[in-house]
DOFI-436062 format. One record per residue (C-alpha): residue number from 1; x, y, z; residue in three letters. Coordinates in nm, 3 decimals. Layout:
N
{num: NUM, xx: X, yy: Y, zz: Z, residuo: Ala}
...
//
This chain:
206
{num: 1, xx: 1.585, yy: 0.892, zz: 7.604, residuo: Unk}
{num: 2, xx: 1.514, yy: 0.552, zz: 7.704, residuo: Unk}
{num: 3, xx: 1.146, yy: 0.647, zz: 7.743, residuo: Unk}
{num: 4, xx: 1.111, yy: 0.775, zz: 7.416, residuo: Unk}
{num: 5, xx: 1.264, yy: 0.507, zz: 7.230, residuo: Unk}
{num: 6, xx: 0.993, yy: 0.244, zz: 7.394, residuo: Unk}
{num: 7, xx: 0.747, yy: 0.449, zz: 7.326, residuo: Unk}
{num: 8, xx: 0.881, yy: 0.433, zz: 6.964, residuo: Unk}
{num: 9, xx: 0.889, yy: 0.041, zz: 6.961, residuo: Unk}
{num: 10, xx: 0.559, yy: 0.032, zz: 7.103, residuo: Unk}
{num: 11, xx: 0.404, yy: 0.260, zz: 6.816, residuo: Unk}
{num: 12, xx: 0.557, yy: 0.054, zz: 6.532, residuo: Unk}
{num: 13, xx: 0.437, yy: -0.283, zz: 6.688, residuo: Unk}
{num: 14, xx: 0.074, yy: -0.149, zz: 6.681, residuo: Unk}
{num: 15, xx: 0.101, yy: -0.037, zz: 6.340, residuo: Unk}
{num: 16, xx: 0.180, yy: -0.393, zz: 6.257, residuo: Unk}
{num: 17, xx: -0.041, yy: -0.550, zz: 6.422, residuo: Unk}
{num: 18, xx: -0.304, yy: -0.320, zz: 6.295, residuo: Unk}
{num: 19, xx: -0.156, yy: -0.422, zz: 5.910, residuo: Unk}
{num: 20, xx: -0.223, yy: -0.771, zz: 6.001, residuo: Unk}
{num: 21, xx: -0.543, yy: -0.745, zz: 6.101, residuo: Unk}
{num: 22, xx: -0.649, yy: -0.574, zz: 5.809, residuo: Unk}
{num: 23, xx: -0.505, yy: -0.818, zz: 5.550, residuo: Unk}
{num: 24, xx: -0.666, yy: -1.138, zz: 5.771, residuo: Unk}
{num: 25, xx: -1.003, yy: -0.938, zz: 5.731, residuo: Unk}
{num: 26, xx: -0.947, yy: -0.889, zz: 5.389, residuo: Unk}
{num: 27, xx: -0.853, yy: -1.235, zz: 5.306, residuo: Unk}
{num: 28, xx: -1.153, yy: -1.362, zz: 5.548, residuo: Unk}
{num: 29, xx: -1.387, yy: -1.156, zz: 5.294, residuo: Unk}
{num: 30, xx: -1.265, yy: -1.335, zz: 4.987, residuo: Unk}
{num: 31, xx: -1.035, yy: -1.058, zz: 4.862, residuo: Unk}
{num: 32, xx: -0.709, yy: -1.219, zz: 4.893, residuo: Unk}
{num: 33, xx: -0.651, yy: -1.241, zz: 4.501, residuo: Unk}
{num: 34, xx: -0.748, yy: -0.865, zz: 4.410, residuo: Unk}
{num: 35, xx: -0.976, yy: -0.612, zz: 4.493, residuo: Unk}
{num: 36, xx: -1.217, yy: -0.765, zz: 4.323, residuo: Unk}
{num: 37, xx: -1.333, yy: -1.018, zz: 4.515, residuo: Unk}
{num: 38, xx: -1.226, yy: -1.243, zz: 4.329, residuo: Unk}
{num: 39, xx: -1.049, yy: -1.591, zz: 4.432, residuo: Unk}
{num: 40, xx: -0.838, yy: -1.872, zz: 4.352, residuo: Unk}
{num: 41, xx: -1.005, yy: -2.197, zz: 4.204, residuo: Unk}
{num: 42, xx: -0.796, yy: -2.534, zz: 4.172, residuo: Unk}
{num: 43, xx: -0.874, yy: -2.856, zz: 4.070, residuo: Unk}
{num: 44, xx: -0.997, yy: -2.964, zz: 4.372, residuo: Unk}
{num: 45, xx: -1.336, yy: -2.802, zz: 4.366, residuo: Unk}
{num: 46, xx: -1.511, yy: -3.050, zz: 4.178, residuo: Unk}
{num: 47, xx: -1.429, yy: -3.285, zz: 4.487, residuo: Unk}
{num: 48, xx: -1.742, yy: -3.405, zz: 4.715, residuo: Unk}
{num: 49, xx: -2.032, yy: -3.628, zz: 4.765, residuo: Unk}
{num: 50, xx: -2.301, yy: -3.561, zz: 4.455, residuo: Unk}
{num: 51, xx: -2.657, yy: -3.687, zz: 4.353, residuo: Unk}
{num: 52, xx: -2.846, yy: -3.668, zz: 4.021, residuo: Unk}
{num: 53, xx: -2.988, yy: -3.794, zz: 3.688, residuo: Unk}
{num: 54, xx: -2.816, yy: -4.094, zz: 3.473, residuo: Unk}
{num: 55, xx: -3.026, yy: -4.056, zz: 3.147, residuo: Unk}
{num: 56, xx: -3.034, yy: -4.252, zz: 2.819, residuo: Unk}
{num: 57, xx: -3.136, yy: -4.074, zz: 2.528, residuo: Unk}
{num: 58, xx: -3.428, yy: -4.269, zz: 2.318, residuo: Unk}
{num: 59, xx: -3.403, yy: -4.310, zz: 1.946, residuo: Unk}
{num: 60, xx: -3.755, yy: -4.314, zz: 1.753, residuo: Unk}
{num: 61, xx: -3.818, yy: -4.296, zz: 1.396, residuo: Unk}
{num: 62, xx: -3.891, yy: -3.957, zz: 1.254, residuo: Unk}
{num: 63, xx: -4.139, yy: -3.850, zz: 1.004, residuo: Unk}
{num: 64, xx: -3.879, yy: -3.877, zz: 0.694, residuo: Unk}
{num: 65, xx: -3.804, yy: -4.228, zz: 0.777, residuo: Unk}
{num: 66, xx: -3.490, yy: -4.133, zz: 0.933, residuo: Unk}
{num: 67, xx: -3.412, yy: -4.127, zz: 1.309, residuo: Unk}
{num: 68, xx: -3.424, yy: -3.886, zz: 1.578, residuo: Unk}
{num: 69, xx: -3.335, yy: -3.813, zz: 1.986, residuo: Unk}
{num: 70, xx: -3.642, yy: -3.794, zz: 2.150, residuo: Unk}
{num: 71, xx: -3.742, yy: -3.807, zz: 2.548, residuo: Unk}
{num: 72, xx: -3.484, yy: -3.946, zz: 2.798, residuo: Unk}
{num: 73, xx: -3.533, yy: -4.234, zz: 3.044, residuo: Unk}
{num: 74, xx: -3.396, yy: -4.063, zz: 3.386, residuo: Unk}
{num: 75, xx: -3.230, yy: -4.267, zz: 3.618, residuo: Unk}
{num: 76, xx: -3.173, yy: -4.137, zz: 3.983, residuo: Unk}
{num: 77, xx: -2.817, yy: -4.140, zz: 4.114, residuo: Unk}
{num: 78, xx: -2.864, yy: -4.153, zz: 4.522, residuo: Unk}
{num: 79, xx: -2.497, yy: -4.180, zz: 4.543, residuo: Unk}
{num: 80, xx: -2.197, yy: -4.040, zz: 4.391, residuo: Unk}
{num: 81, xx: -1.872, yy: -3.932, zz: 4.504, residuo: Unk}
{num: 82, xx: -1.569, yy: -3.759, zz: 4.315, residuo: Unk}
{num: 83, xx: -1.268, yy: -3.772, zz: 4.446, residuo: Unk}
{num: 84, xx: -0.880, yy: -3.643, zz: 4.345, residuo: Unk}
{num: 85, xx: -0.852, yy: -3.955, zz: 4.117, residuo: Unk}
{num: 86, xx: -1.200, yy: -4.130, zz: 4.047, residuo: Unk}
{num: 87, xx: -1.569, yy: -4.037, zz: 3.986, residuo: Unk}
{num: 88, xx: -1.696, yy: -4.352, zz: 4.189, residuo: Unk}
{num: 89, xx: -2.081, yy: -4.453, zz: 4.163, residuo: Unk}
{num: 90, xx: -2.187, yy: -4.686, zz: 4.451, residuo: Unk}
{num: 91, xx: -2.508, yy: -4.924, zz: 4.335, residuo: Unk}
{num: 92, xx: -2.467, yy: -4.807, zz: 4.008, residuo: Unk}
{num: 93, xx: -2.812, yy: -4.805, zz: 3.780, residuo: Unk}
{num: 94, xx: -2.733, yy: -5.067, zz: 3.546, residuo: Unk}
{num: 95, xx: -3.073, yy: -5.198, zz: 3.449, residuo: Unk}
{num: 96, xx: -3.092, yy: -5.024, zz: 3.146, residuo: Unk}
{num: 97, xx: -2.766, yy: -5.190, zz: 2.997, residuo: Unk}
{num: 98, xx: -2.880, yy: -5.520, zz: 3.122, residuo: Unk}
{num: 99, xx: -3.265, yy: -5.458, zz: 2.954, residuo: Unk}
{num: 100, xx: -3.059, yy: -5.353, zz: 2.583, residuo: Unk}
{num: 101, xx: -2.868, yy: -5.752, zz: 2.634, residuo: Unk}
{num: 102, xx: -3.163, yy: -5.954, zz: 2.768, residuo: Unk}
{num: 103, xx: -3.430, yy: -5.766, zz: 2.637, residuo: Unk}
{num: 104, xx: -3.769, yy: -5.586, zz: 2.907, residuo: Unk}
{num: 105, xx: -3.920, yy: -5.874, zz: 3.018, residuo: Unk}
{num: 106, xx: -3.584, yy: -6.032, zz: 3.161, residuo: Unk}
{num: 107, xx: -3.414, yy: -5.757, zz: 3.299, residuo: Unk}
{num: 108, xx: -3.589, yy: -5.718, zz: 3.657, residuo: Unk}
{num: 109, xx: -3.464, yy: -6.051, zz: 3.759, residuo: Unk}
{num: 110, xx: -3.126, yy: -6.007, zz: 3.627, residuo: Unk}
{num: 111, xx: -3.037, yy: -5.708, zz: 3.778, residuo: Unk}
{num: 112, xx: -3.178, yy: -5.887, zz: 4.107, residuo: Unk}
{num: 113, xx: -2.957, yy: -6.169, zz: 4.081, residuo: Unk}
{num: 114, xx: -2.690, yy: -5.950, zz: 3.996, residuo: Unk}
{num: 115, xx: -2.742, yy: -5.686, zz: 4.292, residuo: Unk}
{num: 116, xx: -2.534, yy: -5.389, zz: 4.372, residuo: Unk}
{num: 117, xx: -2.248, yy: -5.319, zz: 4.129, residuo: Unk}
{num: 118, xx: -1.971, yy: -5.020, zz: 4.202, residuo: Unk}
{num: 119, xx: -1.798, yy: -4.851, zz: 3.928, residuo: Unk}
{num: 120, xx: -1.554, yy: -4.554, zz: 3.940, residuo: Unk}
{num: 121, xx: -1.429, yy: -4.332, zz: 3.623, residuo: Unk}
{num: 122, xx: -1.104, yy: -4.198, zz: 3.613, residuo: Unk}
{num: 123, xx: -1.049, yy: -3.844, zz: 3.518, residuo: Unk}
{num: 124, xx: -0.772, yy: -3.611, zz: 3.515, residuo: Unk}
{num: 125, xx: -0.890, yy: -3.268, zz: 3.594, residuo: Unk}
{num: 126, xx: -0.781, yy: -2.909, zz: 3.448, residuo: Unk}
{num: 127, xx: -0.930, yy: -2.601, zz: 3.520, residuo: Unk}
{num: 128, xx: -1.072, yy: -2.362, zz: 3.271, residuo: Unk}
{num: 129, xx: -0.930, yy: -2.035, zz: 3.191, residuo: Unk}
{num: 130, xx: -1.158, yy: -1.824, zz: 3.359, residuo: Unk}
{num: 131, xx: -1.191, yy: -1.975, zz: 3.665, residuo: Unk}
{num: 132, xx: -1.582, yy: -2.050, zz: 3.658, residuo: Unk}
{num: 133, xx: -1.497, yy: -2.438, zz: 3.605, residuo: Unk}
{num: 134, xx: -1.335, yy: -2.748, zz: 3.543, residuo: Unk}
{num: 135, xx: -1.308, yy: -2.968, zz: 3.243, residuo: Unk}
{num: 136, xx: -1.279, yy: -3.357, zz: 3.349, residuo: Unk}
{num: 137, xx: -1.025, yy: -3.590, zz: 3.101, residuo: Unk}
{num: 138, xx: -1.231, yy: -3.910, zz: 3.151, residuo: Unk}
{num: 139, xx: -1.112, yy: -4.254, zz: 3.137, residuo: Unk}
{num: 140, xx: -1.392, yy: -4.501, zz: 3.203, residuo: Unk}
{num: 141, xx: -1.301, yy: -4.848, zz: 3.301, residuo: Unk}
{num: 142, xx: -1.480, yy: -5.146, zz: 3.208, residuo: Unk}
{num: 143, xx: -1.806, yy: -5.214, zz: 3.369, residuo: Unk}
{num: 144, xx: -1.813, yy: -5.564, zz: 3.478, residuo: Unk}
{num: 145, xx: -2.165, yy: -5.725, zz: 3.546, residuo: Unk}
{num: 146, xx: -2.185, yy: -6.095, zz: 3.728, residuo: Unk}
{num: 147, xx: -2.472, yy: -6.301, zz: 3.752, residuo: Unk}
{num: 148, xx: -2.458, yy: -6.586, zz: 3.954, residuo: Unk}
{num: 149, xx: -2.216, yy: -6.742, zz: 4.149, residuo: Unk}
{num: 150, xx: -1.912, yy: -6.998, zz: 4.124, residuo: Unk}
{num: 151, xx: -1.933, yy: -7.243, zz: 3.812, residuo: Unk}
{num: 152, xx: -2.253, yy: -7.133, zz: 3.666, residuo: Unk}
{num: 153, xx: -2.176, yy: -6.734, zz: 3.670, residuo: Unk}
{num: 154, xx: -2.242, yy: -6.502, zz: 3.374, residuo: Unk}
{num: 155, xx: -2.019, yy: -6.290, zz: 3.348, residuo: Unk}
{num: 156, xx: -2.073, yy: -5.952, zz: 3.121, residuo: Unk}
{num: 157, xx: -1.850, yy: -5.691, zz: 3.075, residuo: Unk}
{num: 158, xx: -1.982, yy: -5.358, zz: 2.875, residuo: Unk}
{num: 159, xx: -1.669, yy: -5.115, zz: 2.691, residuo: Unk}
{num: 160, xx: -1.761, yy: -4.790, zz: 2.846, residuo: Unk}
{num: 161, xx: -1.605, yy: -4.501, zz: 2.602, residuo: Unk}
{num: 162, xx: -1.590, yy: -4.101, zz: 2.748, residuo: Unk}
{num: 163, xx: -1.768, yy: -3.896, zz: 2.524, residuo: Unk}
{num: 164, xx: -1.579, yy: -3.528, zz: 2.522, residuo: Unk}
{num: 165, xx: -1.529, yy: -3.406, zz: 2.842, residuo: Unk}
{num: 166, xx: -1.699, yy: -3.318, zz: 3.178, residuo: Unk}
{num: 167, xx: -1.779, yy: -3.016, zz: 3.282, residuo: Unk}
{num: 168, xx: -1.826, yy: -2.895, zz: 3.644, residuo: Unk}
{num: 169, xx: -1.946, yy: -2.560, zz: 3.696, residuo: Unk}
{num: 170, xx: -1.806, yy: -2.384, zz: 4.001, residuo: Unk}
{num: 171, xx: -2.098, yy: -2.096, zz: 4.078, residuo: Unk}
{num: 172, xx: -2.384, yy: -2.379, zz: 4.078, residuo: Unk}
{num: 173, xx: -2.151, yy: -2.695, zz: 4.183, residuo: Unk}
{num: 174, xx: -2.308, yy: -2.853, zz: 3.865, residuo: Unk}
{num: 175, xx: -2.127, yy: -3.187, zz: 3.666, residuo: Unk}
{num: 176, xx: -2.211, yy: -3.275, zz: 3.312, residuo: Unk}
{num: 177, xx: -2.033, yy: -3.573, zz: 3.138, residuo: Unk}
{num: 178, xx: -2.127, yy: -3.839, zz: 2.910, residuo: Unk}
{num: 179, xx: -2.049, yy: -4.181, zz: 2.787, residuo: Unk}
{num: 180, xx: -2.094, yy: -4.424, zz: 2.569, residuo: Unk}
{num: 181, xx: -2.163, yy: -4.770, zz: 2.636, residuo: Unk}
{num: 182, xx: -2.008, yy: -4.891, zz: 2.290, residuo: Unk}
{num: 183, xx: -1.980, yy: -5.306, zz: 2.321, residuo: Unk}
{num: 184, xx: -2.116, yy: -5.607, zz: 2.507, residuo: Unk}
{num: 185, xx: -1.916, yy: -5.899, zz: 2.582, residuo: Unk}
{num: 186, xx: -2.089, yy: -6.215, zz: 2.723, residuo: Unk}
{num: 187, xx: -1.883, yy: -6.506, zz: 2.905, residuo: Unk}
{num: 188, xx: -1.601, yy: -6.372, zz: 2.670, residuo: Unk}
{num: 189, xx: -1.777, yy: -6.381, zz: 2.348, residuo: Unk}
{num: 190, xx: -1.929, yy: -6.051, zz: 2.201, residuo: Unk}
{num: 191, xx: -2.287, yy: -5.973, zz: 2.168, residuo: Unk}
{num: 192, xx: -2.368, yy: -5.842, zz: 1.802, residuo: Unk}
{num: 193, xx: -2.723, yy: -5.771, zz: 1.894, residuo: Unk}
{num: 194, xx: -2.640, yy: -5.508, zz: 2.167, residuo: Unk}
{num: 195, xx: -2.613, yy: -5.144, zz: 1.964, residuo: Unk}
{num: 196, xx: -2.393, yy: -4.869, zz: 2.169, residuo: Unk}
{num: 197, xx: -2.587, yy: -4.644, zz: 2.346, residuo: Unk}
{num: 198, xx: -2.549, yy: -4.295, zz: 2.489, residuo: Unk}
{num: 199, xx: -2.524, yy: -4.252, zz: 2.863, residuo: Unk}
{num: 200, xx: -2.562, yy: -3.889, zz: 2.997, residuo: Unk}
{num: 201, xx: -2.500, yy: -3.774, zz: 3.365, residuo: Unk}
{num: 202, xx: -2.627, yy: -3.427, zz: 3.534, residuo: Unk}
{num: 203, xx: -2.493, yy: -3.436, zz: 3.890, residuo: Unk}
{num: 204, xx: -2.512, yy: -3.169, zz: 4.161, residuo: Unk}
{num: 205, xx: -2.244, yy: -3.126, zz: 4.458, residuo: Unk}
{num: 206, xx: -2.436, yy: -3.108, zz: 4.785, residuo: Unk}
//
């Protein structure tokens, strides 16, 4: 009697270890959320270390006098992380902004006196409702520029405004977003000559 009851025990222990096996396997195969293969994405996805374009659309007259998007100046971005909180940009490309306040033929030496300037977004994430990506609630900061140091600084901040929302793509790790770079203020006092200009981003996860 004894016999056959551990012999009982023993069968129903294999049988669940055999279950277990087969669900690990199953979830190690990407199946834990249906048969389908499909699984779970979160907001944390669009976290990592990304490079890319920072591009400024040009404006040129068009053929009825009006105006028109043409080519893009393309920026490279060597070096961009996103994390829970912040899209942070480490030596951010700023010439550009700094060429629109002191004009071409200035700019090179500015942005040399200035050097390298950080700047971080923050976003609140949400993800889509079919699961193939994430749509970033961005909330830019202002970008402050200083040239110089101590008493004889210049110091420039730009108004950086989100235009709609980002959009990372989960299947090819992909983030779109743009801004707007809408006003210039220089040791306090605006710049009217500066006009807003668009600023967009195409970033890839590596």
């Amino acid at each position: 009697m004894k016999i056959s009851v551990l012999k009982n025990w023993a069968a129903a222990a294999l049988f669940v270890a055999a279950g277990s096996v087969f669900v690990s396997c199953d979830k190690d195969n990407g199946n834990d959320n249906g048969t389908d293969g499909s699984t779970d994405v979160d907001a944390t996805a669009v976290i990592g270390d990304y490079t890319g374009t920072m591009s400024i659309p040009v404006v040129a007259p068009s053929e009825d006098n009006g105006t028109e998007e043409g080519s893009q100046t393309g920026t490279e971005i060597k070096a961009a992380k996103v994390t829970a909180t912040d899209i942070e940009f480490t030596d951010f490309p700023i010439r550009d902004l700094v060429a629109a306040i002191v004009g071409e033929g200035n700019a090179d030496a500015i942005v040399n006196l200035v050097g390298q300037v950080d700047y971080k977004i923050p976003y609140t994430a949400t993800v889509n409702e079919d699961k193939a990506g994430i749509s970033l609630e961005l909330a830019p900061e202002v970008l402050k520029i200083t040239a110089g140091e101590g008493e004889n600084a210049l110091n420039v901040e730009v108004t950086i405004n989100a235009k709609g929302t980002g959009e990372y793509t989960v299947e090819s790790k992909n983030l779109v977003f743009s801004l707007t770079a809408a006003e210039v203020t220089v040791a306090g006092d605006k710049f009217d000559k500066f006009e807003a200009m668009d600023i967009d981003f195409n970033l890839t996860k590596k």
